[in-house]
ROSE-4610 file (N, C-alpha, C; in Angstrom, 1 decimal, always signed):
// ROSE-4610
residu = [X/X/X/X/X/X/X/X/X/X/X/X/X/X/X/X/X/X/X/X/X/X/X/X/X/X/X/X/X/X/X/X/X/X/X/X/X/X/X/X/X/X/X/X/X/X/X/X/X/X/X/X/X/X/X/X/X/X/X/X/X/X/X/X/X/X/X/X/X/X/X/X/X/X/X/X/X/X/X/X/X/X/X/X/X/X/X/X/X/X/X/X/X/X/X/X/X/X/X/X/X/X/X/X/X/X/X/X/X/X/X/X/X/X/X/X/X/X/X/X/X/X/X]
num = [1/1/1/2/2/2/3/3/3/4/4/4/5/5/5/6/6/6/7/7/7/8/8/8/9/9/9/10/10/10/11/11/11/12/12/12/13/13/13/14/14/14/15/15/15/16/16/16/17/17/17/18/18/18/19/19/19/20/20/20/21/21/21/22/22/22/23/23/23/24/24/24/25/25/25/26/26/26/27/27/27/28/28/28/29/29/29/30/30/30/31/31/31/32/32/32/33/33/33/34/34/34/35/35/35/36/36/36/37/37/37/38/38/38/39/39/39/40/40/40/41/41/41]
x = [+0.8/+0.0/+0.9/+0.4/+0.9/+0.8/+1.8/+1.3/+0.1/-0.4/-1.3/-2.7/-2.4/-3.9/-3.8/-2.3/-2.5/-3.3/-2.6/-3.1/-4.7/-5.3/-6.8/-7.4/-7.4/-8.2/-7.8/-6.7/-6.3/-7.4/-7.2/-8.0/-7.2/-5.8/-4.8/-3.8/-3.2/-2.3/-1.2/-1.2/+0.1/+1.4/+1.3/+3.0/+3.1/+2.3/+2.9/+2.7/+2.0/+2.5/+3.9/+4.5/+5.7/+6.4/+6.6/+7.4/+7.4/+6.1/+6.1/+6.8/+6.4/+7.4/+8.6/+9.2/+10.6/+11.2/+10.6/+10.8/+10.9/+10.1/+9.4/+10.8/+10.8/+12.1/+13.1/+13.6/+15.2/+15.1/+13.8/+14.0/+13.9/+13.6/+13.1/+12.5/+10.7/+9.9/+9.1/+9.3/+8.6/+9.8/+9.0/+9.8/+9.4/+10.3/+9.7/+9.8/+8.6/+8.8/+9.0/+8.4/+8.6/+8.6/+8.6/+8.9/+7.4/+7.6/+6.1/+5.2/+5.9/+4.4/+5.5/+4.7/+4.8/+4.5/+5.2/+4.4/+5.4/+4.4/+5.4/+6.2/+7.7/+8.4/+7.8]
y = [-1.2/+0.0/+1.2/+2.2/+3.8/+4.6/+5.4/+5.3/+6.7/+7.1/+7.8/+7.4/+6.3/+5.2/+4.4/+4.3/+3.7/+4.8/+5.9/+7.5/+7.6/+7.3/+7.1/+6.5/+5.0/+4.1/+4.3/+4.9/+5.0/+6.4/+7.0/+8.2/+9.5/+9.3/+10.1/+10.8/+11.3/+12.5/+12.1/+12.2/+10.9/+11.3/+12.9/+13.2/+12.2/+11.8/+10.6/+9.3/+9.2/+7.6/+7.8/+8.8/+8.9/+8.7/+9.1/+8.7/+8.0/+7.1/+5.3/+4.4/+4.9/+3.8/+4.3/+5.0/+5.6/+5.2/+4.9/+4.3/+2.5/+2.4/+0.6/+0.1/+0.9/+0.6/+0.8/+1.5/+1.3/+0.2/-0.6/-1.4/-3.1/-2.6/-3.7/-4.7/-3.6/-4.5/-4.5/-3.8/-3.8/-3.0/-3.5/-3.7/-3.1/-2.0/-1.7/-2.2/-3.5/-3.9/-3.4/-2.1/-1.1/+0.0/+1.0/+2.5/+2.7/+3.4/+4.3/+3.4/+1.7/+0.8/+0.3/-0.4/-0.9/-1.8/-3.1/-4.4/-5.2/-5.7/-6.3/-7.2/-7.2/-8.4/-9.8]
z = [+0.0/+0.0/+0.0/-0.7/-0.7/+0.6/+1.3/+2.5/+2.5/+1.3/+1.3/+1.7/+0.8/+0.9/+2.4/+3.1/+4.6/+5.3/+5.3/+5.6/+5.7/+3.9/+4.3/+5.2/+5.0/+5.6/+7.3/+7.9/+9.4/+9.4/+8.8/+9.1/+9.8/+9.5/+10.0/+9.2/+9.4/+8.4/+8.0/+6.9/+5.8/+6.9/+6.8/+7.4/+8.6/+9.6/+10.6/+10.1/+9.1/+8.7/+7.7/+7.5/+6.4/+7.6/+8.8/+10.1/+10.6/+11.0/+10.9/+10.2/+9.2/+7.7/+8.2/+8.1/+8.2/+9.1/+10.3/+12.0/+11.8/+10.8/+10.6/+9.5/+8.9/+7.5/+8.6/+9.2/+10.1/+10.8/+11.3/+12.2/+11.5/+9.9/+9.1/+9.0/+9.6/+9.7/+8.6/+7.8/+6.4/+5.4/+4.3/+3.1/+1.9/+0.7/+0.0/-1.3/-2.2/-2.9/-4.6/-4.6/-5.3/-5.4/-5.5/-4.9/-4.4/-3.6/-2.8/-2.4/-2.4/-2.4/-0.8/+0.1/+1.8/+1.6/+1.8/+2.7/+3.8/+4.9/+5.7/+5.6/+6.5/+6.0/+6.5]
């Protein structure tokens, strides 16, 4: 998922899910299989 469309469906503001991912990718809990797209490892 785009974390725009994670953004929608939480009902919360992309800019803290761009800091989740960002937080989640250093700790390499998810993975980006193509650009702008998230899924977990």
């Amino acid at each position: 998922m785009k974390s725009a469309e994670i953004a929608a469906k939480a009902g919360i503001k992309k800019a803290v899910v761009d800091k989740a991912i960002q937080a989640l990718k250093k700790e390499e809990k998810i993975i980006s299989p193509k650009v702008c797209y998230y899924t977990a490892k």
